[in-house]
C-alpha positions in Angstrom: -10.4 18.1 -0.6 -11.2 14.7 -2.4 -14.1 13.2 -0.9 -12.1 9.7 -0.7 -8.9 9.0 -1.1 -7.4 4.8 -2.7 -4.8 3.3 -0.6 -2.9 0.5 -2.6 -1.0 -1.4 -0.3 2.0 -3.8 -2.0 1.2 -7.6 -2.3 4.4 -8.6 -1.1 3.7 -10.5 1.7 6.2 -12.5 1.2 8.4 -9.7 3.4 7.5 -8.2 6.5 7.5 -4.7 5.3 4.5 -6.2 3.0 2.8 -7.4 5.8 3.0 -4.3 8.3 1.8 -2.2 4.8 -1.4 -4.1 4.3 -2.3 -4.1 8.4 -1.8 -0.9 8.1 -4.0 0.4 5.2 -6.5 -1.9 7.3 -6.0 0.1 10.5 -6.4 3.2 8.3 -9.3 2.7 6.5 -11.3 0.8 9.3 -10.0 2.4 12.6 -8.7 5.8 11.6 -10.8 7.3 8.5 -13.7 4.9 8.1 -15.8 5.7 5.2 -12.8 8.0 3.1 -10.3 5.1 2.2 -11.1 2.5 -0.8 -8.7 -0.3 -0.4 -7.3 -1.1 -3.5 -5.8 -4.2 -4.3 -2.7 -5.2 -7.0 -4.5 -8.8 -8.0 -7.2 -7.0 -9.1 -5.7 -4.0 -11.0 -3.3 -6.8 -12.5 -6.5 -8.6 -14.1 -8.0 -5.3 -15.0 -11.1 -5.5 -12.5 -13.0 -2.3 -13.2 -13.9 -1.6 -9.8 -10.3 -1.4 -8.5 -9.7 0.6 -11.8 -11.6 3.4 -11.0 -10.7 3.6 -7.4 -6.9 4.7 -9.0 -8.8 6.8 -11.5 -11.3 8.8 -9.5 -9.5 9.1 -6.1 -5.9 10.6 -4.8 -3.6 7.4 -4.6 -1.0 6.6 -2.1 0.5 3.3 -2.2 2.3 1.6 0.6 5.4 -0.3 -0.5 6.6 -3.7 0.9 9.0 -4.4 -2.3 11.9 -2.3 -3.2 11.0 -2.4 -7.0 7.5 -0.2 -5.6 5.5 -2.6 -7.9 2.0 -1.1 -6.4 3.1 2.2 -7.5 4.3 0.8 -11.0 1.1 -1.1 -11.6 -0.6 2.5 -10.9 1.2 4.0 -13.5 0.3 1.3 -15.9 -3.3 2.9 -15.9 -1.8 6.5 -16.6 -2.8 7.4 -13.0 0.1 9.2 -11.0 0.6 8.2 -7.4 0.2 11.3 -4.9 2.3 9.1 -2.3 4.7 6.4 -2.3 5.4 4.7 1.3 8.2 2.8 1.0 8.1 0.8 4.3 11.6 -0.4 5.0 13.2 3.0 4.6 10.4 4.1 6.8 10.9 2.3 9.8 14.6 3.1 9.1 14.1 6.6 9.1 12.4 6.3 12.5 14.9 3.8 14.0 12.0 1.3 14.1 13.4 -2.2 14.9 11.0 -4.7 13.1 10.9 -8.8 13.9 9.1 -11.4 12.0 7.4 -13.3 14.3 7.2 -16.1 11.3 10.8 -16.6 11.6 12.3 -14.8 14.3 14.4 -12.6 12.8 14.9 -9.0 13.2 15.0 -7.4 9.7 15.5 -3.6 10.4 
């Protein structure tokens, strides 16, 4: 068992399958398993920050996708790493028959 495991949530918070992505790599590393989840974060593996670099390279990855083109999981693979999970949030909620509004504009997008 890996002694922590790298969530990458999507930046694309532009969309509110970004959004309920990166609340809920918060609610999973601070609620749920504190102290076994690195956050990390797409700005800073774009830049090449180390820190964020070895989180992908030392620990299990599962990204959580708010974009249809998966660009957390892509910018994963640009370090070689492989992704043990991609979350692809929309589908998700449409698998479960999860109806989703946008309180930012009112609209209900699944």
């Amino acid at each position: 068992m890996p002694e922590k495991v790298c969530i990458l949530p999507s930046s694309e918070l532009t969309t509110i399958f970004g959004k309920i992505g990166r609340q809920s790599s918060y609610i999973v590393s601070e609620n749920l398993c504190p102290g076994k989840i690195v956050l990390g974060c797409m700005p800073a593996l774009f830049t090449g920050v180390q820190e964020d670099i070895d989180f992908i390279t030392d620990y299990p990855v599962i990204t959580l996708e708010g974009h249809p083109m998966h660009h957390a999981a892509r910018l994963v693979r640009k370090y070689s790493q492989k992704v043990d999970l991609e979350i692809d949030i929309e589908k998700l909620l449409k698998r479960n028959k999860l109806d989703v509004t946008d309180s930012s504009d009112r609209k209900s997008v699944v």
